[in-house]
C-alpha positions, 0 to 999 in steps of 0.5 A: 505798331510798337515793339512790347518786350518783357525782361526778366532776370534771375528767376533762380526757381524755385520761387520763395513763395508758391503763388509769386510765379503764378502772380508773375505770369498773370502780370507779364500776360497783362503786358501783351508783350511781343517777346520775353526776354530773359537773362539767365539765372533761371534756377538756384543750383542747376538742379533737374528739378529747378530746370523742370519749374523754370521751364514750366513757368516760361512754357506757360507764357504765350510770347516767343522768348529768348533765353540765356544762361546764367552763372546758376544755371550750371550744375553746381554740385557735379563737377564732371559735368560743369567742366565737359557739359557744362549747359546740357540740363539748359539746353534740354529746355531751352536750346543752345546756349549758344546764341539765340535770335528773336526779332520783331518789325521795330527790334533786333535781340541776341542772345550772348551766353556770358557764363562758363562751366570751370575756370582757374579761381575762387569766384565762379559767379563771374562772367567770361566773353568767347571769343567765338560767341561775340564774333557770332553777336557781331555778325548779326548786329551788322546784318541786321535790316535797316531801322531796327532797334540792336539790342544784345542780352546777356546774364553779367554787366560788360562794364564795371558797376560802380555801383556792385563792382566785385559782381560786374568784373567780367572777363573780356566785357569792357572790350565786348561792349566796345565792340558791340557799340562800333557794331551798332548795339543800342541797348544791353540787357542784363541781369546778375547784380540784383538791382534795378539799374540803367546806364547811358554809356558815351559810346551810345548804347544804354546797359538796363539791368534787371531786378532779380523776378522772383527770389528772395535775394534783392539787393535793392528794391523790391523784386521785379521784371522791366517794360519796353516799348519800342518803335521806329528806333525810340523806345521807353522803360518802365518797371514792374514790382512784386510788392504786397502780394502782386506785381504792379507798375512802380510809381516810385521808379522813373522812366530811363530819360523823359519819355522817349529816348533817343538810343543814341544818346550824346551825353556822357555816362552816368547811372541811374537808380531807378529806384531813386526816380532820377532822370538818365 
């Protein structure tokens, strides 16, 4: 049986209209996916309250679900507790930031927290790599059981964007990404930049990033989750989209690749906008 999985990404609760998270839900129900994944950014300014929706939203969705931190997801108005507890309000709901694991007969995901409490500059939106939280990612990839498909999840872009590249420089990615492709990653999900993206790297793994779910701050194209199915170390994507009051498949939107892709690609790096229904 294949692999189903939901990806979702900066939902940054609350929702600009009442009945989007409602829609979103029926939509991601009607996927029967096998697990969601989601790539931080589940609230607006790391309030108690937004806190409180994003986890109501998730807990009312029936698959097993691995969740991350993003740059939004730390108390943006208190910070004492940015610099000494910066994902206390997360972890209450959706446990360590740390790192976090599902799996399936057909796939392998892993949770890899890029965000971070304080540092020294003017742009606290942009990702950082621990040292001790790739080594952790690491350590599963290469125990992972034969066959499966390695897919690492994260809020921010390892590899700069050519096409958003203020938002896409983070701190230690370029290197990361490296090393998660010598350990065996076949496919990066991310987040941060708003837009529905895919890019097929020389390394061999392939970055997906997601349209942001709910808000009201795309960057380009309607927002939206993604869909991928997975099976015997293939696998297909498809994107969803909130447009005229519910979210539906995206006609306009091409799969990344013909069909069933390899997720070891032998091209060269390339992007794809998926939006333009251009072939990766």
């Amino acid at each position: 049986m294949p692999t189903k999985l939901v990806h979702i990404s900066d939902l940054h609760f609350a929702a600009r209209d009442a009945d989007q998270p409602a829609a979103l839900a029926r939509s991601i129900e009607s996927v029967a996916p096998d697990a969601i994944v989601v790539t931080g950014d589940l609230t607006r300014n790391g309030r108690r309250a937004e806190f409180d929706a994003a986890g109501e939203f998730l807990g009312g969705l029936s698959a097993p679900k691995l969740v991350v931190p993003g740059n939004h997801d730390i108390p943006v108005f208190h910070p004492m507790q940015r610099a000494l507890s910066p994902f206390s309000r997360f972890a209450a709901h959706f446990g360590s930031a740390d790192l976090s694991v599902q799996e399936t007969p057909d796939v392998l995901i892993v949770g890899m927290n890029t965000a971070y409490g304080y540092r020294l500059g003017l742009d606290w939106s942009l990702g950082r790599i621990s040292a001790r939280g790739l080594a952790r990612v690491l350590d599963a990839l290469r125990t992972r059981k034969a066959g499966r498909l390695a897919i690492v999840a994260c809020h921010h872009p390892l590899c700069p964007n050519p096409v958003d590249g203020q938002r896409s420089r983070t701190s230690g990615g370029p290197a990361a990404f490296a090393a998660l492709a010598e350990a065996g990653m076949d496919i990066l999900l991310h987040g941060h930049l708003h837009r529905a993206l895919v890019r097929r790297h020389a390394e061999g793994p392939t970055e997906i990033c997601a349209n942001t779910a709910l808000s009201d701050r795309e960057r380009d194209g309607a927002s939206g989750y993604n869909a991928i199915v997975a099976e015997s170390g293939n696998w297909q994507l498809s994107t969803v989209s909130w447009r005229d009051g519910v979210y539906a498949p995206d006609s306009s939107r091409a799969s990344a690749g013909d069909g069933r892709i390899s997720p070891r690609p032998d091209n060269t790096s390339d992007y794809s906008r998926l939006d333009r229904n251009t072939s990766s």
